[in-house]
C-alpha positions as CSV (number, residue, x, y, z in Angstrom):
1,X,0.0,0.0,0.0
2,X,1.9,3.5,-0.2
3,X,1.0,5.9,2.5
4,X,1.1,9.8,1.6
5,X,1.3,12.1,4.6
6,X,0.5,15.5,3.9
7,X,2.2,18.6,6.2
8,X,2.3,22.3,5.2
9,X,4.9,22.8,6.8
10,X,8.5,21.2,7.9
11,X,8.3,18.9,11.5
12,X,3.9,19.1,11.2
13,X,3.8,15.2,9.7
14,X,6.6,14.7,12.2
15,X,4.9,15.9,15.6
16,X,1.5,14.9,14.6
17,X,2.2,11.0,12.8
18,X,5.3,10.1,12.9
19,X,4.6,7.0,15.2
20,X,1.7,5.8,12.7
21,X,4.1,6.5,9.3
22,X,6.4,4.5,11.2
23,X,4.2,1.1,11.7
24,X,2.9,1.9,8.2
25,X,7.0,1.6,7.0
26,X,7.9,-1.3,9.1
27,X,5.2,-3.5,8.0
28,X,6.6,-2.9,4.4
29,X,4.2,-0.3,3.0
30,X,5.5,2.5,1.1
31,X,5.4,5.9,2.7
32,X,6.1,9.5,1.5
33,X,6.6,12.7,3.6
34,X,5.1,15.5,1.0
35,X,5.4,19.1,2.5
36,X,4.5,22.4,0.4
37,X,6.3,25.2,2.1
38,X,10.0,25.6,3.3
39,X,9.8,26.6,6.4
40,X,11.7,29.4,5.6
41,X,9.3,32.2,7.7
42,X,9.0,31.0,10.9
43,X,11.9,32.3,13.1
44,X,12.6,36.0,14.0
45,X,16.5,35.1,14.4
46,X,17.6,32.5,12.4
47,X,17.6,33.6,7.9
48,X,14.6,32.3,6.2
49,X,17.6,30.9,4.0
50,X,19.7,29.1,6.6
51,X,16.3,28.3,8.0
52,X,14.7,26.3,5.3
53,X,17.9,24.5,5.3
54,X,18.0,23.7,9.2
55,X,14.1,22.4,8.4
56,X,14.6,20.6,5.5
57,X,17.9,18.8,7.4
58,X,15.4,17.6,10.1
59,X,12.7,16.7,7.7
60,X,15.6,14.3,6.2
61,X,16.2,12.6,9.2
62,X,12.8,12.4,10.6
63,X,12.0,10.8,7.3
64,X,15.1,8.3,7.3
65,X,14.3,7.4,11.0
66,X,10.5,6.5,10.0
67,X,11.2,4.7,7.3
68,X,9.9,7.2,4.6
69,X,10.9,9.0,1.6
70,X,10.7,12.6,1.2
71,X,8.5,14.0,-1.9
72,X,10.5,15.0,-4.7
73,X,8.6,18.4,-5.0
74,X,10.5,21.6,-4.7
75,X,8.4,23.8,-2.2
76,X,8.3,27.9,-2.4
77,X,8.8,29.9,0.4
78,X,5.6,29.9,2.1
79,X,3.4,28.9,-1.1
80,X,1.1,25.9,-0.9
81,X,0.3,24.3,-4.1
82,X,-0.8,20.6,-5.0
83,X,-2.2,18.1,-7.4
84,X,-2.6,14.7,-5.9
85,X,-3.6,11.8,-7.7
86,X,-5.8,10.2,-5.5
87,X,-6.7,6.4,-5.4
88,X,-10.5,7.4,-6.5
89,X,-9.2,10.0,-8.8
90,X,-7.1,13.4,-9.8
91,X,-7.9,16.3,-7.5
92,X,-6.5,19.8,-8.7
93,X,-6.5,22.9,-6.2
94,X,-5.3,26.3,-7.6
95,X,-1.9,27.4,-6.1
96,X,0.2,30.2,-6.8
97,X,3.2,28.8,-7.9
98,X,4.2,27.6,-11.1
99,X,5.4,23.9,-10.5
100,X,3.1,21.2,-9.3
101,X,3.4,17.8,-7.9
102,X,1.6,14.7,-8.3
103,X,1.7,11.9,-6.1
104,X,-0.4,8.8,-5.3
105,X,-1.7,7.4,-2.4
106,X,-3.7,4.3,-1.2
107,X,-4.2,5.7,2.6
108,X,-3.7,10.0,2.7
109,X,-2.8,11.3,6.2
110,X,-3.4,15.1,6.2
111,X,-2.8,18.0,8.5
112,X,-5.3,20.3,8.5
C-alpha cells in the first residue's frame, strides 16, 4: 500500500504522525513525507535561508528514521500548491506557484 502524509509545513507530519508512518513503513508499506512550504518564515533570528535548510535537514532525518521517503517536490517559500492523484481519482486545487506535484496514495494522512 503507499501511504502519503501530507504537512504544510517542515516537523507538522513529524509531531502529529510520525509513530503511525512509522508502523505503516515497518510493515513494508511505502510511505512518502510531502510538505508544500519551506519553512523558511518561521523564526525572527535564524535567515529564512539558513532556516529552510535547518528544516529541511530535520525533515531528512525524521524521514530516514520513520522509514519514509521525502516528496520530490521543490516547495516555495511559504506557497502551498498541489495536485494529488488520489486512489478514486485526480484532485486539482489552484496554487500560486508555477510547478506542481503529483503523487499517489492508497491511505492520505493530512494536516489540516
Amino acid at each position: 500500500m503507499n501511504v502519503l502524509a501530507i504537512g504544510a509545513h517542515p516537523d507538522d507530519i513529524e509531531i502529529l504522525c510520525a509513530g503511525t508512518l512509522a508502523l505503516y513503513a515497518q510493515a513494508r508499506h511505502n510511505v512518502t513525507m510531502a510538505v508544500f512550504t519551506d519553512g523558511s518564515m518561521g523564526d525572527v533570528h535564524i535567515p529564512p535561508a539558513k532556516l529552510a535548510k535547518i528544516r529541511h535537514e530535520e525533515q531528512k532525518a525524521a524521514a530516514d528514521i520513520i522509514g519514509a521517503r521525502l516528496s520530490s517536490g521543490s516547495p516555495a517559500p511559504g506557497a502551498i500548491g498541489l495536485r494529488l492523484a488520489l486512489s478514486k481519482g485526480p484532485a486539482s486545487y489552484p496554487e500560486p506557484v508555477p510547478a506542481r506535484v503529483s503523487l499517489r496514495g492508497d491511505a492520505i494522512v493530512l494536516h489540516g
